[in-house]
C-alpha positions in Angstrom: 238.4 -5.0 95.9 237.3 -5.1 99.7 238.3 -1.6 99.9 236.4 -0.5 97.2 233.3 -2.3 98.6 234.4 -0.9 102.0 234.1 2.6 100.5 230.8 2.2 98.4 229.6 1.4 102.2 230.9 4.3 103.7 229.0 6.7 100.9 225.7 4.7 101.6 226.3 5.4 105.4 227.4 9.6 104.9 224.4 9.8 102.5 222.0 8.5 105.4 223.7 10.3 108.1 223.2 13.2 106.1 219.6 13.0 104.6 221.3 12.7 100.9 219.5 11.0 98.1 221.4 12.0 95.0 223.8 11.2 93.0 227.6 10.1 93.4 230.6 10.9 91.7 233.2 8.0 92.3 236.3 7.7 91.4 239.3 4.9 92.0 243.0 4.7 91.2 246.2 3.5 91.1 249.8 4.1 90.5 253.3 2.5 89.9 251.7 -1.0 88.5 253.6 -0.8 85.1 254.8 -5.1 85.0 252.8 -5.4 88.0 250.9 -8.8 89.0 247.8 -10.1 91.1 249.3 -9.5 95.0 251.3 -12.8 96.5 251.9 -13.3 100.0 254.2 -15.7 102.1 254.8 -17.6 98.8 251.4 -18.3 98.4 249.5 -17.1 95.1 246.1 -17.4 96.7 244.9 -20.0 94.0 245.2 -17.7 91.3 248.0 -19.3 89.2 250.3 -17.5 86.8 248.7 -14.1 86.5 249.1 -11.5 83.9 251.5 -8.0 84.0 250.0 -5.2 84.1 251.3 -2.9 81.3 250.5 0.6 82.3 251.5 2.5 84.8 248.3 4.1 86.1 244.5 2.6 86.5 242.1 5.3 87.1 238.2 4.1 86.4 235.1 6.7 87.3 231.5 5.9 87.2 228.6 8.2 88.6 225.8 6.2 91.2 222.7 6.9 91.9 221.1 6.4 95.5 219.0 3.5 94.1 222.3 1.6 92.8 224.2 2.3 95.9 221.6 0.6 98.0 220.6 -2.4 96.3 223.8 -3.2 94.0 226.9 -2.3 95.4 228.6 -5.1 93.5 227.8 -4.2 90.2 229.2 -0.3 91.0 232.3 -2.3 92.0 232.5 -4.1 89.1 232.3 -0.9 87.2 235.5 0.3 89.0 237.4 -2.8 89.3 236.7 -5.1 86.7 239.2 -3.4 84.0 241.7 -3.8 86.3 241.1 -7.2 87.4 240.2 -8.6 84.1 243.6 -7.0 82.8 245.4 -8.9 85.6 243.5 -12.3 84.8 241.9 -12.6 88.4 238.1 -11.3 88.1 236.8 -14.7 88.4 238.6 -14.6 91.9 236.1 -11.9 93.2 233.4 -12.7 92.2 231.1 -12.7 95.5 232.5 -9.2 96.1 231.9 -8.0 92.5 228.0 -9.4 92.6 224.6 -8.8 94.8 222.1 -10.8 96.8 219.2 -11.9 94.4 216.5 -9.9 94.7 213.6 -11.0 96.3 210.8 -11.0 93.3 207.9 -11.3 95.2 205.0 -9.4 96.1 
């Protein structure tokens, strides 16, 4: 998940270094997760509990962005590309700060 946020900020930064305003083709995968769970580490299950296997072998999710969407809502693009996954493994409600954006200031 951080990654993909981590990449969604390097587009944003290439398209302002660059001058570019239109749209993006984006793309994330993985292989080898047939009976795969949520990551451990050092015996620790990071609060997630028993998570679910995944059962294919491959995740692969694409969505196109605009320039307005890749500024203001970075979360919700990542949500696009990681919530299959995530949902599938039981852990979505985990990233949730990562998977959503700041309110929007309403006023004029």
């Amino acid at each position: 998940m951080v990654k993909t946020r981590r990449l969604l900020a390097l587009i944003e930064a290439a398209a302002k270094e660059g001058g570019y305003v239109g749209n993006w083709a984006v793309a994330v995968g993985a292989t080898r997760l047939k009976g795969r769970r949520a990551h451990v580490s050092g015996g620790s299950d990071f609060g997630f509990g028993p998570t679910a296997r995944y059962d294919e072998d491959t995740y692969t999710e694409t969505t196109t962005i605009t320039w307005a969407e890749l500024t203001a809502t970075p979360g919700a693009i990542a949500l696009r590309l990681t919530g299959p996954l995530l949902r599938a493994l039981g852990v979505e409600q985990h990233f949730q700060k990562a998977l959503s954006d700041p309110a929007q200031d309403q006023t004029e």
